[in-house]
N, C-alpha and C positions, 0 to 999 in steps of 0.2 A: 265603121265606127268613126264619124266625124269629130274629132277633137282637135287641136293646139296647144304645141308644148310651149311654154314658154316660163320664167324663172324672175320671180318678183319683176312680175310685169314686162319684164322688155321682149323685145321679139324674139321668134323662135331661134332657139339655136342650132348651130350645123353638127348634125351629127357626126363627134369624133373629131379629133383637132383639136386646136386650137383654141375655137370658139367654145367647144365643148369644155375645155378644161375652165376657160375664163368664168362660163355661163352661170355655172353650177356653185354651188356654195350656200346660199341664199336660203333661207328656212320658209321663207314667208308666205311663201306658195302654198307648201305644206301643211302651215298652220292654218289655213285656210278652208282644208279639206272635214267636210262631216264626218267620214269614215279614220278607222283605223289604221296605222297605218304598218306594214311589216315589213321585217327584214332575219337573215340567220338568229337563229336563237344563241344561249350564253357558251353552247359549246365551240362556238365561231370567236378565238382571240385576236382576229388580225385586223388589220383598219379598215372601218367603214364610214362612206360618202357621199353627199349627197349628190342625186343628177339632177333631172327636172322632172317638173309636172306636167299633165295635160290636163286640158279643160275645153268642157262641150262649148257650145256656138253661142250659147247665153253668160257663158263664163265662170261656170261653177267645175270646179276641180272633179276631174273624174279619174283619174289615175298618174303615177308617179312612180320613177324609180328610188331604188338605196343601192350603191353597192360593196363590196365586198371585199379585199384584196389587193391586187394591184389594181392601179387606177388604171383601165385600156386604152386605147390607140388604133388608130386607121392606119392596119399594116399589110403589109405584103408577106405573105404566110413565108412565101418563097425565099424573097430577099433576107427577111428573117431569120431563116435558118442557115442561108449564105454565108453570113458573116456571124454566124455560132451565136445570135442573140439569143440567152433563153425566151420561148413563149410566155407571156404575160397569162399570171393565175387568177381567175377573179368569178365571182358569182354574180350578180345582180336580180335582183327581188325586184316585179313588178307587182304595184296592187292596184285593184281596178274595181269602184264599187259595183257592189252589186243593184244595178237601177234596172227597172219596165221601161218598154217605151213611152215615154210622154212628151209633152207639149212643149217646148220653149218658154223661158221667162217674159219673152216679151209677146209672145201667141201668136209666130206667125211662121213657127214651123214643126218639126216633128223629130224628137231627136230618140235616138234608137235604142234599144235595148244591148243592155251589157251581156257578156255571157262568159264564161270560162273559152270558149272560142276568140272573146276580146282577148284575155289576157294571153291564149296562146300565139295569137298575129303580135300582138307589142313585142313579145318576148321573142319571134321569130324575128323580127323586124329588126330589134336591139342588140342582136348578135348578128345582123348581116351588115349593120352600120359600122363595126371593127371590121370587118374583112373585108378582102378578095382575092379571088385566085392567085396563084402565083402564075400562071402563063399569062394572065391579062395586064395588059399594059394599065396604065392608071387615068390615062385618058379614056378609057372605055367602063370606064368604071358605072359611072351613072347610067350608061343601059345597063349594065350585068344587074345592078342593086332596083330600078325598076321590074325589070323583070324576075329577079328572083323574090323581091318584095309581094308580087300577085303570086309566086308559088307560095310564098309561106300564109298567105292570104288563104288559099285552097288547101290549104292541108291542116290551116287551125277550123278550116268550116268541114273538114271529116274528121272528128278526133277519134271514132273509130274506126277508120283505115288502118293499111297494113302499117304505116310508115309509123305509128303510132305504137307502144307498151303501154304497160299500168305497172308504176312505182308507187309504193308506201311511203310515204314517208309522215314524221310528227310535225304537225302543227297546233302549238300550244300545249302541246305534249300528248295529242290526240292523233294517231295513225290515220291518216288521210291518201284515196287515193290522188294518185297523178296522174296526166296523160304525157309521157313522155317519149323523144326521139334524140338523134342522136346524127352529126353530120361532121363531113370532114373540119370543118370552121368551130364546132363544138356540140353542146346540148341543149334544148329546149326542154321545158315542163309548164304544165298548169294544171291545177284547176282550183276548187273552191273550200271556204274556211264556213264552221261557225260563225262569222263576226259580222256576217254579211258586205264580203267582198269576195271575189276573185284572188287568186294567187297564181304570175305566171314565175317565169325565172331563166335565164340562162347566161354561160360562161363557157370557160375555156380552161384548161391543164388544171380545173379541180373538180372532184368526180362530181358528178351531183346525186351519187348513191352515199348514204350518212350524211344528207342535209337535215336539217330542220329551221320551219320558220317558229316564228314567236311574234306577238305584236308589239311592238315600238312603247315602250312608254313613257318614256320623254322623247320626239323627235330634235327637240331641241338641242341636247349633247352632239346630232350629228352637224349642227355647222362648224 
């Protein structure tokens, strides 16, 4: 899935940090988007925020985060607990239209089909962007996150593999299933809505059993 994140227009941001924190805010991306967009439904009271969008190689929005809770951080699970930090709570809702493969805006290439498999790599991806191990040094960071980036690549392209359950949960108040896992760094889930999108999702020290999504209906409250 070739896309660019990027947050009223400027360039991509670094996942987690600094940059992350600065990046985000910005609706305009958002409003941008054809599709609708989701995040926890009203039984979800705690703060939510926006992250960024992606957009395919012609520039039209294909997917974006909301999140949920606490706002996350690029931490060290390890040192973390060292120094009695409690672990950061937080869910994040990824939505990803649902598109066929078609052509490029400008016709000179071929951009690929979305699939409940897209939303479960974003989602795999957006929870390894907060962590790493706690034996790994942090200078070694960027291998462990490419390489565990192509596993979570391989396991949203077997969603029914072993590594893999099926959770219920409501979206829009309608029982949908999920393809869900489960790792030491937190949870993943995905799959798809009525509304003609994808729905991925994942977080950390909040279960993601008693979630529900709902669609957004003013995105705008969330800047």
């Amino acid at each position: 899935m070739e896309t660019t994140s990027r947050v009223d227009g400027q360039a991509p941001a670094a996942e987690g940090g600094q940059q992350f924190l600065s990046a985000r805010r910005t609706v305009d991306g958002y409003l941008e988007a054809p599709f609708p967009w989701y995040g926890l439904d009203e039984a979800f009271t705690g703060p939510r925020w926006l992250m960024q969008v992606g957009a395919a190689a012609d520039g039209a929005v294909e997917h974006g985060s909301i999140g949920h809770g606490d706002e996350p951080s690029v931490r060290n699970e390890h040192l973390a607990a060292s120094v009695g930090e409690p672990r950061e709570k937080f869910a994040v809702v990824v939505t990803v239209a649902a598109s066929p493969s078609r052509r490029s805006a400008d016709g000179t290439g071929l951009l690929e089909a979305t699939s409940v498999s897209s939303a479960a790599w974003l989602a795999g991806v957006g929870l390894l962007s907060f962590t790493w191990p706690g034996q790994m040094d942090h200078s070694l960071r960027d291998d462990w996150l490419d390489q565990q980036t192509e596993t979570a690549w391989e396991l949203a392209d077997e969603l029914s593999g072993p590594e893999w359950s099926t959770l219920s949960l409501p979206v829009d108040g309608v029982a949908t299933p999920f393809h869900y896992r489960e790792s030491e760094f937190g949870w993943v889930l995905a799959g798809s809505t009525e509304a003609g999108v994808h729905l991925g999702a994942y977080g950390r020290g909040m279960s993601a059993y008693g979630l529900g999504f709902a669609v957004i209906k003013d995105i705008t409250t969330y800047a």
